[in-house]
C-alpha positions in Angstrom: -13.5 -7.7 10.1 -11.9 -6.9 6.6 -8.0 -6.2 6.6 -6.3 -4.8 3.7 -2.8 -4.6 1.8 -2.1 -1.9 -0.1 0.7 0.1 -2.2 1.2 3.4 -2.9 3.1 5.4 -5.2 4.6 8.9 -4.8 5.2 11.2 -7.5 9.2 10.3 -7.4 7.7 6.4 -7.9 8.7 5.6 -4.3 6.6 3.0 -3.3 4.8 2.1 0.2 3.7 -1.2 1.6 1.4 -1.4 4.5 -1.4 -2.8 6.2 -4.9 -1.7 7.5 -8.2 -2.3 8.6 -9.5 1.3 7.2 -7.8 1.6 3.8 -10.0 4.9 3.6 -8.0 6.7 6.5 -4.6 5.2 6.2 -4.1 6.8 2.7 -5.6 9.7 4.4 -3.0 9.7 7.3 0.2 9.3 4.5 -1.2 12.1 2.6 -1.4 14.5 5.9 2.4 13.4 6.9 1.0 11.6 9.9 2.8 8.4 8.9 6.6 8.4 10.7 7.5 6.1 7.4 5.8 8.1 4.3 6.3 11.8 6.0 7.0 14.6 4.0 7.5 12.2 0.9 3.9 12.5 -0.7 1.5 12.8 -2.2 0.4 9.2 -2.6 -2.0 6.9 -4.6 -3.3 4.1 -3.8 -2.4 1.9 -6.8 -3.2 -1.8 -5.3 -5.0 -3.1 -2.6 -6.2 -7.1 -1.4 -8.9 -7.9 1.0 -8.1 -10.1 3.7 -10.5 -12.1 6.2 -8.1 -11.2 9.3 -5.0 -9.2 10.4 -2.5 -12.5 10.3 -3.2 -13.4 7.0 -2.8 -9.3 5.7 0.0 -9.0 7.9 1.9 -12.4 6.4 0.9 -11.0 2.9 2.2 -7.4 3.4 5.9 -9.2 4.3 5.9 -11.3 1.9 5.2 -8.3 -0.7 8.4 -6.0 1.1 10.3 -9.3 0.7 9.5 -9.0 -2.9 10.0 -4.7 -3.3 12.9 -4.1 -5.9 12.6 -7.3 -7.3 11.1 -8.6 -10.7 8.1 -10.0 -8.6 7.5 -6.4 -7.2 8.0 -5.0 -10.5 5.5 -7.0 -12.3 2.6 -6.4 -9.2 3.2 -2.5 -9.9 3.4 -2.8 -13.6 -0.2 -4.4 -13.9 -1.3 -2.3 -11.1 -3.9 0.2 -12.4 -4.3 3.4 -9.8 -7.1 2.2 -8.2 -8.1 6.1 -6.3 -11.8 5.1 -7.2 -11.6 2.2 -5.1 -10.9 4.5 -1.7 
């Protein structure tokens, strides 16, 4: 089974790290406010996503990108980060 990471980006350029198996329907679910996190702060785009072989390896990923949120590191992943809607 395929996991993802993603990120999205709110029109106030709030950002959202998270984890998946159906990247599809989880930007679905933060879009309809059914996401405790992202709720009543949309809309969101998807603008980056990575493929992962299994849920450890995504999972380890998606902390290692929240350690990086705010930072230079973070900066430059969003900066290069292209929307990528047409990939959903």
């Amino acid at each position: 089974m395929v996991y993802y990471v993603y990120v999205l980006k709110n029109n106030q350029g709030r950002h959202y790290i998270g984890s998946t198996k159906d990247i599809k329907l989880r930007v679905k679910q933060h879009n309809q406010n059914c996401v405790t996190a992202t709720k009543n702060r949309g809309p969101y785009s998807l603008i980056y996503q990575e493929q992962f072989d299994n849920k450890t390896m995504a999972r380890k990923r998606e902390n290692k990108l929240k350690s990086y949120k705010g930072n230079a590191k973070f900066k430059k992943l969003v900066e290069v980060a292209t929307p990528s809607s047409s990939l959903v």
